[in-house]
N, C-alpha and C positions, 0 to 999 in steps of 0.2 A: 612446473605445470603450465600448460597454457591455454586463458579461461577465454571466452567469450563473454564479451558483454553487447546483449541485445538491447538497446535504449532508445529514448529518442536523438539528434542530433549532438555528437558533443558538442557543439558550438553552443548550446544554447544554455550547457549547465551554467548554473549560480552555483560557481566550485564552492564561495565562500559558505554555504549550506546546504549541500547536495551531499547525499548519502552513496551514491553509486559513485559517485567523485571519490570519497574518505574510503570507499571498499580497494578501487581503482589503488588506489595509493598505499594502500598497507599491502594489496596482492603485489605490488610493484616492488616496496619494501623487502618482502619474503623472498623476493628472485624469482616470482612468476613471471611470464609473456602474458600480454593483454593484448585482444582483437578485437573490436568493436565493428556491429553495423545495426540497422535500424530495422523493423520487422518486417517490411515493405522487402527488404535480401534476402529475406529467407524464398525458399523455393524446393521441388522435389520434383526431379528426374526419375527416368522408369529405369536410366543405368546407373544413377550414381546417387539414387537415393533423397535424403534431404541435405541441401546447401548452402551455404550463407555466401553473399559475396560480401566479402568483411575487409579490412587493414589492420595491419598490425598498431597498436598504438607507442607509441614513448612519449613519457611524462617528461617534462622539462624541469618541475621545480617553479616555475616562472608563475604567479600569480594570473597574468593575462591572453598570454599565449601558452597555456599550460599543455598542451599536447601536440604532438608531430604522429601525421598519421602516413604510413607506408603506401605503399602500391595495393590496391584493390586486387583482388585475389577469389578466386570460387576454390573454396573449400569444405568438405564433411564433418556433419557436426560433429561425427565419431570421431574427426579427429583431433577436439579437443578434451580436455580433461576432464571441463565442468561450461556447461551454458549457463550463463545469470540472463532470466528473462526479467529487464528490469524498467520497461515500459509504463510510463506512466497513464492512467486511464482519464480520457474516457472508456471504457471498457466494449469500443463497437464492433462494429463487423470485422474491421480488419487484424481486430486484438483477437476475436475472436477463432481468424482463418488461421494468426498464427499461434493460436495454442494446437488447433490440430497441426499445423506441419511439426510444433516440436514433442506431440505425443507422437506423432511415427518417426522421430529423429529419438525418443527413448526405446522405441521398440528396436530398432539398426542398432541400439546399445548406446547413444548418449547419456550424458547425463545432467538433467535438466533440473536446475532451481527456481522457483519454487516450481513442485510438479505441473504440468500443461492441465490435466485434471483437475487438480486440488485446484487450479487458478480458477477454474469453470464453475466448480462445483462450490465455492465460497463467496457466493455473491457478497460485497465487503458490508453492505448493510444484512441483507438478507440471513446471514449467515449465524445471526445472534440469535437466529430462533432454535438454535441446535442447544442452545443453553442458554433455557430459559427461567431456572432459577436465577439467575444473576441479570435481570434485564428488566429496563422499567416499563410500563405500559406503551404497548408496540400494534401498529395496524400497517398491513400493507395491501394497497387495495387502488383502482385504479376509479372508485366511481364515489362522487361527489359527495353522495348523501349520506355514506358510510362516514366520510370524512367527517360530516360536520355531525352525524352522530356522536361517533368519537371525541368530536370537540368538546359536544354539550356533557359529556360523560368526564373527560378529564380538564376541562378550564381552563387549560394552556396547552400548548404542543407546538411542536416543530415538524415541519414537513418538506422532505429531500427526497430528489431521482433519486433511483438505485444505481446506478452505471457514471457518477461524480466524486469530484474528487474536489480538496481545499475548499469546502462549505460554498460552490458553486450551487446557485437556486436554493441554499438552504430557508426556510421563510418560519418566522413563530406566528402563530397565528393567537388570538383569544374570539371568544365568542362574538366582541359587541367591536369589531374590525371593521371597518367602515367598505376596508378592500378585501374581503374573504371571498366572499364569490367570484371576481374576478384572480384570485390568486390561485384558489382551485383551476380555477377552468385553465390558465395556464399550466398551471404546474401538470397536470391531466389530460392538457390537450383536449380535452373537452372529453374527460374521462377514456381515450385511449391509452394513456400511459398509466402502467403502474407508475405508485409512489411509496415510501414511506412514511407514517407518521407514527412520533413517540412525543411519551406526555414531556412536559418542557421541565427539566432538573432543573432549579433555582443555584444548583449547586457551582453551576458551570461559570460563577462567578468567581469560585477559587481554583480553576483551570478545566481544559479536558484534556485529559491526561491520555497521556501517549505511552504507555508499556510495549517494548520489544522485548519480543521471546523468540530466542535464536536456538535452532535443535530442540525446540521441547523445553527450553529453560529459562527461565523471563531474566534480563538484564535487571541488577537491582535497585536501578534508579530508572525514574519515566521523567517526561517532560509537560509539566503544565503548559497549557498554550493557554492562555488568560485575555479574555476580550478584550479589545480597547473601548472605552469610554463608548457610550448609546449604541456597544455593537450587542449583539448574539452569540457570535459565532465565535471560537477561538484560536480554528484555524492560523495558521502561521497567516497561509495567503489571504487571507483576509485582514491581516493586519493584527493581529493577535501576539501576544510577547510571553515566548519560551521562557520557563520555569524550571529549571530540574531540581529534581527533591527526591530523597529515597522512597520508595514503595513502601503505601501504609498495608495493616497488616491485610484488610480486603483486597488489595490489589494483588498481594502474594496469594490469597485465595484462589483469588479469580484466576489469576497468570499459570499458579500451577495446577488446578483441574484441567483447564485448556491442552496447557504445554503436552502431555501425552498425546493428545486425540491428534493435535494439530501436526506434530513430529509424525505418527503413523500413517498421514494422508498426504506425508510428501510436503511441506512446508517449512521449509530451512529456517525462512524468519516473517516474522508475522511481526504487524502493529496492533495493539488490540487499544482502543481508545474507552475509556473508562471516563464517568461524569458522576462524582460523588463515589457511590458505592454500585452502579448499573453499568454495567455492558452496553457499549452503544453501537460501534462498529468491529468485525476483526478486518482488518487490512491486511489482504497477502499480495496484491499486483506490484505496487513499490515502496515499502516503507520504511519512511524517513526520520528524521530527529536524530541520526548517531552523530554527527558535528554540534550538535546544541549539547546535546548530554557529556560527551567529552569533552567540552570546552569549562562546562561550568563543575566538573565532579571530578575528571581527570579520569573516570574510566574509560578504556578503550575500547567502544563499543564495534570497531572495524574491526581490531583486533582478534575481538573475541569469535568476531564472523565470520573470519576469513580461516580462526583456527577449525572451526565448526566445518568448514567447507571441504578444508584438503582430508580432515577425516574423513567426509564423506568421500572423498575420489580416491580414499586410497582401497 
């Protein structure tokens, strides 16, 4: 088969923990062709439809020059087997232009992971409010006084953009904060921007857990991302250290209520990030940790994705 991988720059991946790297690499394993370009190629002619101008990739093997990319090429997304739209967010305008070119590149008959829709329609915070038995006290609101209602109401919180990604602008606030007013007014823009805030889990001391569910079906181990010392946040990129551990029984709750709704709306794989026993984020634009989890439990989380995928293209 031969896939398309829509990303940002390969040059930039951190092979040694990148997930579209580990997928790259088991699709290559299998005896697929791999073609990569960035979303800025995508394009739609009024005769030829929608087009990426892509290169073919081959993998080297080589830790530091690990790829050799072909001659640049304007080809139809019809004509490959499977798009991985695997871009990571901010989620802006330009992500946004290209989930419409690759919803009329599924209309021509491609065939698009995760769906251009579903990527729209999941705003990766926003999206916890679809299920909201599983979610701890959550406000999204773009205007100040709401915020600090909410404060005086739950005694701790955290507050993050919607459209970020690795706990960028994540902020805990408490009541008697010396800088709360000024952290609103940024993070709000001086109440033009939505935001989200949720009451703050004490829990996220013993990780925030990263459950992937590939087709509908949660992988049986997640990866604690566990704070470093005076942080919050446990984000990898912020300095947070990967944990895997098998799924307690709440997280199979959680993972399999989900895994249906999420499989029917078009979503191959999803990260759903879990704090305690609360739903905090579901991640569908790029989600990561299957190098962390295979490294430390031996399951093959590319594997199981990759076999998840050509089921779908057959």
């Amino acid at each position: 088969m031969d896939f398309l991988v829509v990303a940002d720059p390969l040059a930039s991946f951190k092979i040694y923990k990148d997930s579209t790297f580990a997928m790259m690499v088991e699709a290559d394993r299998r005896g697929h062709a791999l073609w990569a370009c960035e979303p800025g190629d995508l394009a739609w002619t009024q005769d030829g439809g929608v087009v990426a101008t892509c290169a073919p990739v081959t993998l080297t093997g080589d830790a530091t020059h690990w790829f050799v990319a072909g001659e640049r090429g304007e080809r139809p997304l019809t004509a490959f087997d499977a798009v991985l739209m695997r871009k990571d967010p901010p989620f802006d305008a330009a992500f946004l232009h290209a989930t419409y070119l690759l919803e009329m590149a599924e209309r021509e008959g491609a065939k698009v992971f995760n769906r251009p829709q579903a990527l729209r329609d999941y705003n990766e915070k926003l999206a916890i409010a679809r299920f909201p038995q599983f979610t701890a006290p959550s406000l999204v609101t773009s205007d100040p006084n709401r915020l600090r209602a909410f404060l005086a109401t739950q005694g701790d919180m955290v507050v993050k953009p919607l459209d970020a990604m690795g706990g960028a602008s994540v902020f805990r606030l408490r009541p008697d904060d010396a800088n709360l007013g000024a952290i609103l007014e940024t993070i709000t823009d001086y109440g033009q921007r939505t935001i989200m805030a949720q009451r703050y889990l004490p829990e996220i001391a013993a990780g925030d857990k990263r459950i992937l569910v590939i087709d509908g079906e949660p992988v049986p181990y997640c990866l604690a991302r566990i704070p470093a010392a005076g942080e919050t946040r446990g984000n990898l990129a912020a300095g947070g250290r990967g944990v895997a551990q098998p799924l307690s029984p709440r997280d199979w709750e959680i993972a399999r209520t989900l895994g249906p709704q999420l499989k029917a709306d078009g979503l191959l794989l999803v990260g759903l990030d879990v704090i305690g026993d609360c739903l905090t984020e579901v991640n569908v634009t790029s989600p990561t940790c299957f190098v962390e989890i295979t490294a430390q439990t031996g399951f093959a989380v590319a594997a199981r994705f990759v076999a998840a995928l050509e089921l779908r293209c057959t």
